[in-house]
MARKOL-192628 format. One record per atom (N, C-alpha, C, O): residue in three letters; x, z, y. Coordinates in nm, 3 decimals, always signed. Atoms other than C-alpha are relative to their C-alpha. Layout:
R  code       c1       c3       c2
R   ALA        X        Z        Y
...
//
This chain:
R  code       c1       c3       c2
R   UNK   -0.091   +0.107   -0.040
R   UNK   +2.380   +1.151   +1.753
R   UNK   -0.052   -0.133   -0.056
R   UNK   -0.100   -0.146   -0.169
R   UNK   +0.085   +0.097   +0.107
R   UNK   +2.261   +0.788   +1.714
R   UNK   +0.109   -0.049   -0.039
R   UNK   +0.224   -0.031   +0.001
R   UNK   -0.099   +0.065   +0.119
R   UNK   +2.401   +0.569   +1.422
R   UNK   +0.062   -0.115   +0.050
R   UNK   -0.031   -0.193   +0.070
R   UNK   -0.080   +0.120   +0.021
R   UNK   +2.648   +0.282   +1.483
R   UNK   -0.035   -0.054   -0.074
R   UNK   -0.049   -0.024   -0.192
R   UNK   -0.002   +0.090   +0.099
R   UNK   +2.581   +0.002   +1.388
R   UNK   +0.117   -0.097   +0.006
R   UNK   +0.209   -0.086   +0.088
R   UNK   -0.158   +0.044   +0.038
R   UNK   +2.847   -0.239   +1.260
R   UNK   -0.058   -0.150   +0.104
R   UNK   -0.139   -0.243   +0.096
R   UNK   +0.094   +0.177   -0.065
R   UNK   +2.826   -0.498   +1.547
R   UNK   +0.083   -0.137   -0.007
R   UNK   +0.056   -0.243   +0.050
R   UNK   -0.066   +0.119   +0.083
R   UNK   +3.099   -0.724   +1.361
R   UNK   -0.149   -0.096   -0.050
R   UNK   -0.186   -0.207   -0.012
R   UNK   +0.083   +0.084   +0.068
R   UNK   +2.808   -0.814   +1.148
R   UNK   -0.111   -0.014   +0.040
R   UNK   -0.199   -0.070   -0.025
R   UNK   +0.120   +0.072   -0.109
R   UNK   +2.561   -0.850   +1.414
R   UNK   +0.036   -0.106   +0.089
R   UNK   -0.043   -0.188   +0.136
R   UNK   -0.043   +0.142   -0.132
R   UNK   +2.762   -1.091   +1.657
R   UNK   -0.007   -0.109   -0.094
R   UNK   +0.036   -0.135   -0.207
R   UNK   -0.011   +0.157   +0.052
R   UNK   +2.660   -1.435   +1.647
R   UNK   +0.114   -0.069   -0.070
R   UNK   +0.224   -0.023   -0.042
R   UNK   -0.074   +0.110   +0.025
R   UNK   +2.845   -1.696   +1.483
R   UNK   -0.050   -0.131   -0.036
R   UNK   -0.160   -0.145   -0.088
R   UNK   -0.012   +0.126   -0.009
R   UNK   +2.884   -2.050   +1.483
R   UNK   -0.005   -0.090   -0.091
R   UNK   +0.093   -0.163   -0.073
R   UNK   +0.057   +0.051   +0.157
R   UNK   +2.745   -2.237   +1.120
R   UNK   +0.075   -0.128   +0.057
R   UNK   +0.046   -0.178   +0.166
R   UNK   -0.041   +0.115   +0.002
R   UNK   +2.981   -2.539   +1.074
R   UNK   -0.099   -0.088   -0.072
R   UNK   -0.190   -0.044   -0.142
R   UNK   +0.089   +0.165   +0.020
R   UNK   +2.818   -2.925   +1.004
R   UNK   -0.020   +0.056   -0.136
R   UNK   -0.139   +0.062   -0.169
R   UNK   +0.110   -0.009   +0.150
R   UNK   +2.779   -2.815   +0.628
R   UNK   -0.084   +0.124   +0.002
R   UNK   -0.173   +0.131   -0.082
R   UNK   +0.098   -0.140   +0.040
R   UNK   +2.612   -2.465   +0.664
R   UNK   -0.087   -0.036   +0.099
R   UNK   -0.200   +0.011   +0.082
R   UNK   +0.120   +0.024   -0.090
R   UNK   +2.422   -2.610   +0.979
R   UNK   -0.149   -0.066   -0.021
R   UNK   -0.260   -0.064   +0.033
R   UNK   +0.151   +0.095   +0.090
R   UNK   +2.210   -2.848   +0.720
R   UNK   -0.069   +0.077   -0.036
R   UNK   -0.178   +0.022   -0.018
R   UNK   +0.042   -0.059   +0.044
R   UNK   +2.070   -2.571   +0.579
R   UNK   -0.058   +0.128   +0.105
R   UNK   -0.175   +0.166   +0.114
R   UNK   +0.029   -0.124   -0.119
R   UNK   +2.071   -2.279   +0.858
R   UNK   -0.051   -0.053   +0.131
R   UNK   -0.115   +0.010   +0.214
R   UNK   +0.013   -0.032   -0.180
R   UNK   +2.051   -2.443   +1.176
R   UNK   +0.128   -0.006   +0.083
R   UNK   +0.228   +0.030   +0.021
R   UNK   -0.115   +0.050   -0.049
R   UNK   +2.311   -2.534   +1.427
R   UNK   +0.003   +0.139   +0.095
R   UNK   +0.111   +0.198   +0.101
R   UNK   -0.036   -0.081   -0.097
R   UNK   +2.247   -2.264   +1.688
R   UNK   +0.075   +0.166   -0.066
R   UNK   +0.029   +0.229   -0.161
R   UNK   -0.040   -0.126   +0.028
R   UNK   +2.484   -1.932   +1.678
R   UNK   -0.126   +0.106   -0.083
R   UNK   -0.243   +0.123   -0.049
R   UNK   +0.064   -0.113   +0.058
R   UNK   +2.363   -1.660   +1.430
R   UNK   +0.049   +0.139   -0.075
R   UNK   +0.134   +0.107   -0.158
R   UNK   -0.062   -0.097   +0.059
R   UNK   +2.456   -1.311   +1.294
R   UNK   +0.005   -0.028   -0.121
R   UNK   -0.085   -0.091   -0.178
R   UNK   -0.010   +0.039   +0.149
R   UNK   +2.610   -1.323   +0.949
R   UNK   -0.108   +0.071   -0.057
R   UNK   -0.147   +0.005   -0.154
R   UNK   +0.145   +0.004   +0.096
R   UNK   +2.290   -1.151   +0.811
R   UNK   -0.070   -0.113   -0.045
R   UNK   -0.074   -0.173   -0.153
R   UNK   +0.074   +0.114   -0.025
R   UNK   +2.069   -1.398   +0.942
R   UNK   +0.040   -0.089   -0.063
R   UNK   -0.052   -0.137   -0.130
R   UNK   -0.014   +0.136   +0.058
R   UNK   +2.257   -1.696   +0.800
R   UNK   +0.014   +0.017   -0.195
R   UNK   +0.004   -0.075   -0.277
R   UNK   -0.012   -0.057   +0.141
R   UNK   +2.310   -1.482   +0.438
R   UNK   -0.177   -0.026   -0.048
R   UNK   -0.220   -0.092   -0.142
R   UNK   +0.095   +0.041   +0.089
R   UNK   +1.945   -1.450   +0.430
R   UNK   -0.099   -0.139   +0.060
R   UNK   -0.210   -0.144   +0.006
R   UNK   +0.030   +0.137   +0.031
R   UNK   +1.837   -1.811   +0.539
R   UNK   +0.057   -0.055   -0.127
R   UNK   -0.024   -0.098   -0.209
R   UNK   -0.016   +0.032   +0.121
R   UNK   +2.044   -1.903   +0.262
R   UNK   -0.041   +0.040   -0.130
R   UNK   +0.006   -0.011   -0.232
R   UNK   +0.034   -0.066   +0.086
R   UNK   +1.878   -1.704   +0.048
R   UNK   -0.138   -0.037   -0.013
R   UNK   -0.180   -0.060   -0.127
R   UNK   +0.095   +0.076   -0.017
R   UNK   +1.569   -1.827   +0.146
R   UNK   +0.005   -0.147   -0.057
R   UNK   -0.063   -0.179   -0.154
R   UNK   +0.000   +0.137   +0.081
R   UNK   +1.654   -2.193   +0.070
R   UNK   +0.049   +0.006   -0.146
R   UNK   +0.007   -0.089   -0.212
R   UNK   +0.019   -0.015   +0.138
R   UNK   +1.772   -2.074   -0.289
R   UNK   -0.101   +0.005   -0.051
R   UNK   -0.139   -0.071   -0.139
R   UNK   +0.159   -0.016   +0.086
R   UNK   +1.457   -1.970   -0.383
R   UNK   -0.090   -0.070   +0.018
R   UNK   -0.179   -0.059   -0.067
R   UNK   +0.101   +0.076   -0.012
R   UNK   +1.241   -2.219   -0.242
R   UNK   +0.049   -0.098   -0.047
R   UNK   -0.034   -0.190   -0.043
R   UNK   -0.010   +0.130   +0.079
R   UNK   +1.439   -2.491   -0.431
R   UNK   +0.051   +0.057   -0.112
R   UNK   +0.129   -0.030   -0.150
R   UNK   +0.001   -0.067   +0.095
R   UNK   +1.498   -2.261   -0.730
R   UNK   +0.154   -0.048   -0.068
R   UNK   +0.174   -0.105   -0.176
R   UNK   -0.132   +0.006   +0.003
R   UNK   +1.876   -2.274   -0.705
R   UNK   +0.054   +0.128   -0.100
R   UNK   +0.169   +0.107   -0.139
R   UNK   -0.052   -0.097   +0.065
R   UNK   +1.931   -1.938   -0.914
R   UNK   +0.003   -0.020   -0.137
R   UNK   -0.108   -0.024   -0.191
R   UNK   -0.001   -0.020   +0.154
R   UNK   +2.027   -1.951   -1.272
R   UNK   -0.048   +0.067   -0.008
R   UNK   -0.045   +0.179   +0.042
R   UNK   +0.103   -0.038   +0.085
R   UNK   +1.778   -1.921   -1.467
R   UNK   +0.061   +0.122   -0.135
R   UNK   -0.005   +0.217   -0.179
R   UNK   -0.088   -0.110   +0.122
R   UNK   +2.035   -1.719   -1.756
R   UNK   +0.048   +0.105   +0.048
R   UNK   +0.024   +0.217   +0.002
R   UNK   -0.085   -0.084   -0.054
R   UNK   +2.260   -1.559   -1.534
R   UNK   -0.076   -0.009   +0.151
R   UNK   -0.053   -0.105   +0.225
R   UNK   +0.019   -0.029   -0.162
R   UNK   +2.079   -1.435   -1.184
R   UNK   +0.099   +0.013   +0.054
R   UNK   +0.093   -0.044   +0.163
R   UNK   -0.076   +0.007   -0.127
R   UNK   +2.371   -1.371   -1.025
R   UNK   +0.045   -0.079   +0.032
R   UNK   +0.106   -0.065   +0.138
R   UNK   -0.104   +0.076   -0.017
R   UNK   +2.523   -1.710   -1.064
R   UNK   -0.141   -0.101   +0.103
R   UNK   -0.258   -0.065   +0.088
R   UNK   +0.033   +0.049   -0.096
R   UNK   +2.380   -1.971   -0.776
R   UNK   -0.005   -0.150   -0.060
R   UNK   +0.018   -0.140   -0.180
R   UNK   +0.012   +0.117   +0.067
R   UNK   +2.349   -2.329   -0.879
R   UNK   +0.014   -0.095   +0.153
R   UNK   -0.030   -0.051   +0.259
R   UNK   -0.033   -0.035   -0.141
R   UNK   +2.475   -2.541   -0.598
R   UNK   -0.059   -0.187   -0.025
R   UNK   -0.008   -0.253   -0.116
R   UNK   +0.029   +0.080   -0.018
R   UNK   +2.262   -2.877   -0.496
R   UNK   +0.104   -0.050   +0.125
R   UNK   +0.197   +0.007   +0.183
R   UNK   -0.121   +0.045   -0.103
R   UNK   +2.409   -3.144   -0.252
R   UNK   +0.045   +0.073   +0.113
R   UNK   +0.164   +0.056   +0.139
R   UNK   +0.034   -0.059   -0.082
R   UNK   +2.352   -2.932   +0.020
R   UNK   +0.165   +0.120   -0.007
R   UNK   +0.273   +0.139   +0.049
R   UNK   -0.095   -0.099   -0.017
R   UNK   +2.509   -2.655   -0.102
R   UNK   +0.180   -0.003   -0.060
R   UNK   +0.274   +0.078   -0.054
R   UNK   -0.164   +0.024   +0.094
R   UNK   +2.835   -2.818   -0.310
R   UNK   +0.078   +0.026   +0.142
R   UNK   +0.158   +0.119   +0.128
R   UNK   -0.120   +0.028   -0.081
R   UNK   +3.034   -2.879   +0.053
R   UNK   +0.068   +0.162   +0.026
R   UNK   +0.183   +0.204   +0.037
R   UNK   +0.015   -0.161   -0.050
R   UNK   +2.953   -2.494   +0.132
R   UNK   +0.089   +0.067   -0.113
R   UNK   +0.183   +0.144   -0.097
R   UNK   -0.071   -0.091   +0.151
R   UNK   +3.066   -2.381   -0.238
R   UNK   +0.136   -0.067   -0.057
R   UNK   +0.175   -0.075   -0.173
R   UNK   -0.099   +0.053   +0.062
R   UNK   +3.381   -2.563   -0.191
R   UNK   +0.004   -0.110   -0.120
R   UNK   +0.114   -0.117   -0.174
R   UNK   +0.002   +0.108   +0.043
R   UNK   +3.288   -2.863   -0.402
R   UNK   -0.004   +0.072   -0.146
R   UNK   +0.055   +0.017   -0.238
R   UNK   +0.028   -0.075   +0.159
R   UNK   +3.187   -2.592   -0.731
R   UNK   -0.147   -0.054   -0.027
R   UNK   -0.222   -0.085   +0.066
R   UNK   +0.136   -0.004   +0.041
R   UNK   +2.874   -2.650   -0.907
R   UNK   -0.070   +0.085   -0.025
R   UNK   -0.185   +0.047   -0.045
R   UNK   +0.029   -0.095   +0.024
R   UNK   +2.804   -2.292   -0.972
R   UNK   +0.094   +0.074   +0.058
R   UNK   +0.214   +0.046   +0.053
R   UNK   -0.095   -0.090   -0.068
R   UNK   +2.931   -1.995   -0.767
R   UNK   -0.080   +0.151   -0.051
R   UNK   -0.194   +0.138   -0.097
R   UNK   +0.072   -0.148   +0.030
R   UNK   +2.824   -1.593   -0.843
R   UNK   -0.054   +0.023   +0.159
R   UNK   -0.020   -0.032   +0.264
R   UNK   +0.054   -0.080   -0.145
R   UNK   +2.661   -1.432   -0.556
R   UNK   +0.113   +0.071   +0.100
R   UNK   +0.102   +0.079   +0.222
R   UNK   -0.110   -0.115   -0.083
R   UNK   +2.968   -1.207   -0.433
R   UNK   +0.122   -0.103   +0.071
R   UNK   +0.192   -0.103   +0.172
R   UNK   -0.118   +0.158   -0.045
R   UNK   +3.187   -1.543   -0.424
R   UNK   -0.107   -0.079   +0.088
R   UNK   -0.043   -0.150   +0.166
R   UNK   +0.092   +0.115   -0.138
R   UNK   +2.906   -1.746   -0.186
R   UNK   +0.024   +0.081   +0.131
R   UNK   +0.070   +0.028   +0.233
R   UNK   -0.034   -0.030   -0.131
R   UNK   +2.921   -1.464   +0.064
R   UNK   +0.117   -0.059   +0.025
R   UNK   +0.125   -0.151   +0.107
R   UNK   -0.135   +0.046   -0.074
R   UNK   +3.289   -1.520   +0.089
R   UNK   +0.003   -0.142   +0.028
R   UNK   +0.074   -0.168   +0.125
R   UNK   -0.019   +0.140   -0.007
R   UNK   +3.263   -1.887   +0.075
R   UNK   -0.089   +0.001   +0.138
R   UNK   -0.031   -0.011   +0.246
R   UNK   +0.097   +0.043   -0.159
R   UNK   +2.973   -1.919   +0.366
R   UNK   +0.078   +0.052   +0.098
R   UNK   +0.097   -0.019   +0.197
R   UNK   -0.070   -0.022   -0.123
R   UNK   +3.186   -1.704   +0.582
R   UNK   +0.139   -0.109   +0.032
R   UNK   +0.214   -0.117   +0.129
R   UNK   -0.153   +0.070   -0.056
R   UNK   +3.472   -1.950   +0.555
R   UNK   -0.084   -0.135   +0.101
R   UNK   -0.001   -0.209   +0.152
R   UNK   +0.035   +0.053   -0.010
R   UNK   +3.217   -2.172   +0.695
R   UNK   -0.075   +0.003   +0.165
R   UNK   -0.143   -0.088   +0.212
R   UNK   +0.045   -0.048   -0.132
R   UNK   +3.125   -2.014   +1.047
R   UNK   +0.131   +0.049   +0.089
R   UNK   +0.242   +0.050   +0.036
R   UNK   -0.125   -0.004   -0.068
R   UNK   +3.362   -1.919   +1.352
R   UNK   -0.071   +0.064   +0.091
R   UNK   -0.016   +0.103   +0.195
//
């Protein structure tokens, strides 16, 4: 029997004006926009340096992280999804 996949988290969605600076404006599956963002962490070396899991949030990313300066990893997913439609 083949496997289901979960196609919640494959259908496109729609990156609002602050997650679009960073991702891209056109529709994308919430993977895709999890790991673009993940991508631009590391190439501007956004990860605490003490604490890996915590995120460090440049201009870019403050509007996204709710206007925090530091978010954990498990709290950004939820935050980026408030950020797509």
């Amino acid at each position: 029997m083949p496997q289901k996949t979960n196609s919640a988290f494959m259908k496109p969605v729609q990156p609002d004006a602050a997650l679009a600076a960073i991702v891209g404006d056109k529709p994308l599956p919430r993977t895709e926009i999890t790991k673009k963002i993940w991508d631009y962490i590391k190439k501007n070396g956004l990860q605490d340096t003490k604490n890996r899991r915590n995120i460090n949030a440049d201009s870019l990313l403050t509007p996204i992280f709710g206007g925090k300066k530091q978010v954990s990893m498990f709290e950004m997913t939820k935050l980026i999804a408030g950020h797509t439609s």
